[in-house]
TORMARFI-339516 format. One record per residue (C-alpha): residue in three letters; x, y, z; residue number from 1. Coordinates in steps of 0.001 Angstrom, whole numbers, plus 500000, padded with zeros to 6 digits. Layout:
BEGIN
code->ALA; px->X; py->Y; pz->Z; pos->NUM
...
//
This chain:
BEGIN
code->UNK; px->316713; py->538538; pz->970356; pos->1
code->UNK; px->316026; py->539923; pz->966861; pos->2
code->UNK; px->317276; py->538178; pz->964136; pos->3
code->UNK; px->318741; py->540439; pz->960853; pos->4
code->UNK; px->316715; py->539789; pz->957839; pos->5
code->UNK; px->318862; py->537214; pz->956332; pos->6
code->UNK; px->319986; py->535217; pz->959704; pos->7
code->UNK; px->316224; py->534635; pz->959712; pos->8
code->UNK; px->315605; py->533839; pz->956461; pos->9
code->UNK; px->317996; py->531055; pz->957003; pos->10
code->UNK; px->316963; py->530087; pz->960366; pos->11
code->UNK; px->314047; py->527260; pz->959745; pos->12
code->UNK; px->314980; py->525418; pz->956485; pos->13
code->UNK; px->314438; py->521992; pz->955482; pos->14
code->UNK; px->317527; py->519990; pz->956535; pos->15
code->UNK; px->318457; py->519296; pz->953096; pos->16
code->UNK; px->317999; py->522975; pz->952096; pos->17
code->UNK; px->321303; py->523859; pz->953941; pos->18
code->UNK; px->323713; py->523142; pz->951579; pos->19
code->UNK; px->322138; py->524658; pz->948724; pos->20
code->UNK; px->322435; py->528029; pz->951066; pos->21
code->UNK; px->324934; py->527274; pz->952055; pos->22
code->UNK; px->326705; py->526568; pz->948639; pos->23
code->UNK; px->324800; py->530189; pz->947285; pos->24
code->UNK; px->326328; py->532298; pz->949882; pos->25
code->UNK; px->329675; py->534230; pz->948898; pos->26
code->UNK; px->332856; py->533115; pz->949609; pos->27
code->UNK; px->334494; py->534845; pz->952436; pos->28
code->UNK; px->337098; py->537118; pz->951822; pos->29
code->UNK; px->338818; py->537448; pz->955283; pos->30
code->UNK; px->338722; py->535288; pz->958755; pos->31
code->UNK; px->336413; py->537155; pz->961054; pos->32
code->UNK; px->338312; py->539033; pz->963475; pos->33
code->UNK; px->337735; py->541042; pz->966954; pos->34
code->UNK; px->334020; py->539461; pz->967749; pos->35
code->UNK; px->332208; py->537460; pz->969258; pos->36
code->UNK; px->329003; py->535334; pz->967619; pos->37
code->UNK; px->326457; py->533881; pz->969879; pos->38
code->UNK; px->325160; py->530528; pz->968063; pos->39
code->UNK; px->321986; py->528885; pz->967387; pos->40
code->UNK; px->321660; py->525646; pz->965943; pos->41
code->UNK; px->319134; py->525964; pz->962774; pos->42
code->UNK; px->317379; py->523866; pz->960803; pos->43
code->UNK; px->314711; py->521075; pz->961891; pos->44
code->UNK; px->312675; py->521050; pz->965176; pos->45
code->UNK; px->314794; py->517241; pz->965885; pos->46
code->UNK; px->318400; py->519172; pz->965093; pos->47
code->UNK; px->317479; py->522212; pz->967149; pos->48
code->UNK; px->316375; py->520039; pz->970359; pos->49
code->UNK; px->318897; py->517543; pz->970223; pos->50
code->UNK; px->321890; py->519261; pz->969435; pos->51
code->UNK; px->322224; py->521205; pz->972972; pos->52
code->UNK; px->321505; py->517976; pz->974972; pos->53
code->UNK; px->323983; py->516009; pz->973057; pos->54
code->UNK; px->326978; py->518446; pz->973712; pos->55
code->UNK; px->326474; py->517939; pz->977217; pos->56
code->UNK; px->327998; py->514839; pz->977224; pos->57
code->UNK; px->331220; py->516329; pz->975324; pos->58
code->UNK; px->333796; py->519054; pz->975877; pos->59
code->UNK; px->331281; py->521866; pz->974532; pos->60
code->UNK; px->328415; py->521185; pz->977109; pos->61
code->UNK; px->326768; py->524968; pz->977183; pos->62
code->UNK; px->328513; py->525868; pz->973528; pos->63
code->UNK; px->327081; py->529339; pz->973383; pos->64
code->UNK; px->329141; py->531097; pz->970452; pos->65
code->UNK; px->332829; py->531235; pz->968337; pos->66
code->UNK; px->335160; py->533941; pz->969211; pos->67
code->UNK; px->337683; py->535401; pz->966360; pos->68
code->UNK; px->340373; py->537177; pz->968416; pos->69
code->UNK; px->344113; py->538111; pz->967759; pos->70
code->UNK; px->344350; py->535534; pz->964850; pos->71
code->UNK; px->342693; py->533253; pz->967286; pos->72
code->UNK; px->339202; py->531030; pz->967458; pos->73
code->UNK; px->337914; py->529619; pz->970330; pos->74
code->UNK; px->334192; py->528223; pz->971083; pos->75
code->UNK; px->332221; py->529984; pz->973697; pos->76
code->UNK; px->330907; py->527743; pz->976779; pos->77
code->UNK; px->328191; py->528802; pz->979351; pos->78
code->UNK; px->327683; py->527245; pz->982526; pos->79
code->UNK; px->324282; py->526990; pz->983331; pos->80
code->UNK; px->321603; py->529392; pz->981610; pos->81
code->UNK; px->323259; py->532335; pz->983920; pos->82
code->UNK; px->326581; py->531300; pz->984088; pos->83
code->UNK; px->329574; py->533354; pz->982798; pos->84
code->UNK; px->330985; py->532663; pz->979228; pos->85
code->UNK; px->334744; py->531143; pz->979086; pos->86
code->UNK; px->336462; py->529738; pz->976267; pos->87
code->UNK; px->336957; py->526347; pz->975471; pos->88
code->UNK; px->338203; py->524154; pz->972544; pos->89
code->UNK; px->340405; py->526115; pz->970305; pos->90
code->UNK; px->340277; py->525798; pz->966729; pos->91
code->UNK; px->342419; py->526384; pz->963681; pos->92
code->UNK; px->340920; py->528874; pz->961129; pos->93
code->UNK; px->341639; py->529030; pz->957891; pos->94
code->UNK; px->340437; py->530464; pz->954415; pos->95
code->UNK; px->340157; py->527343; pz->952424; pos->96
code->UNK; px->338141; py->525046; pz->949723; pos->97
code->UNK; px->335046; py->523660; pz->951312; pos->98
code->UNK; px->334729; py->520164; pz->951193; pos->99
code->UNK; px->331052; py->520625; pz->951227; pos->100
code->UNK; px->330819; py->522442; pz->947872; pos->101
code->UNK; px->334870; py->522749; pz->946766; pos->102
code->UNK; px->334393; py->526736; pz->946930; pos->103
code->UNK; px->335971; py->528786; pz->949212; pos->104
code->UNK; px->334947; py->529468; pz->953270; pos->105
code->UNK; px->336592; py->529893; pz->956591; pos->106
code->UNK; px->337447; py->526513; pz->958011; pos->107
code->UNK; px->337507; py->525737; pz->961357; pos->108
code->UNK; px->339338; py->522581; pz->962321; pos->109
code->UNK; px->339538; py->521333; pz->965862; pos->110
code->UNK; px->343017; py->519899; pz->966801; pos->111
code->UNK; px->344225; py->516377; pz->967002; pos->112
code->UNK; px->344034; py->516115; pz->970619; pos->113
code->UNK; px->340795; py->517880; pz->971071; pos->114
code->UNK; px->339083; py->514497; pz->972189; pos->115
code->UNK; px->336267; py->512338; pz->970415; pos->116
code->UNK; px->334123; py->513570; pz->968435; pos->117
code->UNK; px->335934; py->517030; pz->968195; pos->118
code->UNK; px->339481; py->515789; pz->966385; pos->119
code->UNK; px->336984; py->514756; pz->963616; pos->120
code->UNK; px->334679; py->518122; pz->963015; pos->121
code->UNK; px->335420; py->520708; pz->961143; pos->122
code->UNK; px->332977; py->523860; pz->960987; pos->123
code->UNK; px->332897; py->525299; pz->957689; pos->124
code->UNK; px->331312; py->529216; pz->957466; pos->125
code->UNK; px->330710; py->531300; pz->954998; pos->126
code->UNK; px->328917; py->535180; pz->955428; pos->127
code->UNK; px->325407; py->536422; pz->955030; pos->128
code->UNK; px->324499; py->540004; pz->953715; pos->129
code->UNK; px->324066; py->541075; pz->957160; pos->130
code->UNK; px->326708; py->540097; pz->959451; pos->131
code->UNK; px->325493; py->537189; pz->960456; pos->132
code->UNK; px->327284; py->533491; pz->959090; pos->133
code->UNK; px->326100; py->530563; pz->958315; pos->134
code->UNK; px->327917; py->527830; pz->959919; pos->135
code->UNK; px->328069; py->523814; pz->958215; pos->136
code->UNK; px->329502; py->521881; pz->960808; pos->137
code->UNK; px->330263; py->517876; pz->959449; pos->138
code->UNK; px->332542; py->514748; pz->960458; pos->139
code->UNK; px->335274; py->513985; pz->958552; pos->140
code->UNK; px->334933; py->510343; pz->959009; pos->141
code->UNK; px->333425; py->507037; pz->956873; pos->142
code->UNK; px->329928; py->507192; pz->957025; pos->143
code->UNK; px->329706; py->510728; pz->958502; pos->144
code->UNK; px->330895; py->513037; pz->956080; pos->145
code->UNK; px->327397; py->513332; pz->954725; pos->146
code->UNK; px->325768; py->514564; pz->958078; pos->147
code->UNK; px->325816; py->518077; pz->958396; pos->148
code->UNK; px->324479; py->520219; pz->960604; pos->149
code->UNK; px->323528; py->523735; pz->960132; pos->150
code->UNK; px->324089; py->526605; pz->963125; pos->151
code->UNK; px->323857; py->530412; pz->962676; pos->152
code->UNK; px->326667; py->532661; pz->963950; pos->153
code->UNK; px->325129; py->536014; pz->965010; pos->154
code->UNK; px->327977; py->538969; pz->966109; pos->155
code->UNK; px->327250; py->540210; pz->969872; pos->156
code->UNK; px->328346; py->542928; pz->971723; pos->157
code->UNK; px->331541; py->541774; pz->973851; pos->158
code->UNK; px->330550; py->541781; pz->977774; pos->159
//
């Protein structure tokens, strides 16, 4: 796949060169709606290898995107590397202060019941110049709230 110009630009930072991206980008001014993004985790060679291996063992195993639908968001799930997409996890999405940077982006908060470590994350996005979002996904717990881990939203074509 070809990346836009800015989804690239964004797409092998320094970890700690996230948030001052991600704190430069403008504020949203609507939830995404009607598409689907196919995800990438960005960032450092450890983040990118680990990340997909690690949500195997959770409720995301195969996360392949977000989908903004009807006033809804649900994460995209693959079985297998051929598998068909299906939904999985919804979230609530919201236009609200970050608690990254206190500015505003769409939050995206998994519920209560959505399991360990899930009821704790909240993805935070805000929009590049070409489509494309940056995503700042963090823990809201002791000790975690300062781990955060970047991913790239890029909008597909719906199958």
């Amino acid at each position: 796949m070809t990346f836009p110009p800015a989804a690239a630009s964004v797409r092998r930072l320094g970890w700690w060169q996230y948030l001052t991206v991600f704190a430069a980008l403008p504020a949203p001014q609507a939830i995404p709606q009607h598409v689907d993004f196919l995800a990438e985790f960005v960032g450092p060679a450890w983040l990118r290898w680990s990340a997909g291996p690690s949500l195997r063992l959770t409720a995301l195993a195969g996360w392949s995107g977000k989908r903004f639908d009807h006033g809804r968001t649900v994460n995209l799930v693959r079985d297998g590397a051929d598998g068909p997409v299906r939904e999985s996890l919804p979230m609530q999405s919201a236009l609200a202060l970050s608690s990254l940077d206190g500015r505003m982006a769409v939050r995206l908060q998994y519920p209560h019941d959505a399991g360990v470590p899930w009821c704790w994350a909240v993805d935070e996005l805000r929009p590049l110049s070409d489509g494309c979002w940056l995503g700042m996904m963090h823990v809201a717990l002791p000790g975690l709230r300062h781990l955060r881990l970047p991913f790239l939203l890029t909008p597909v074509q719906r199958g």
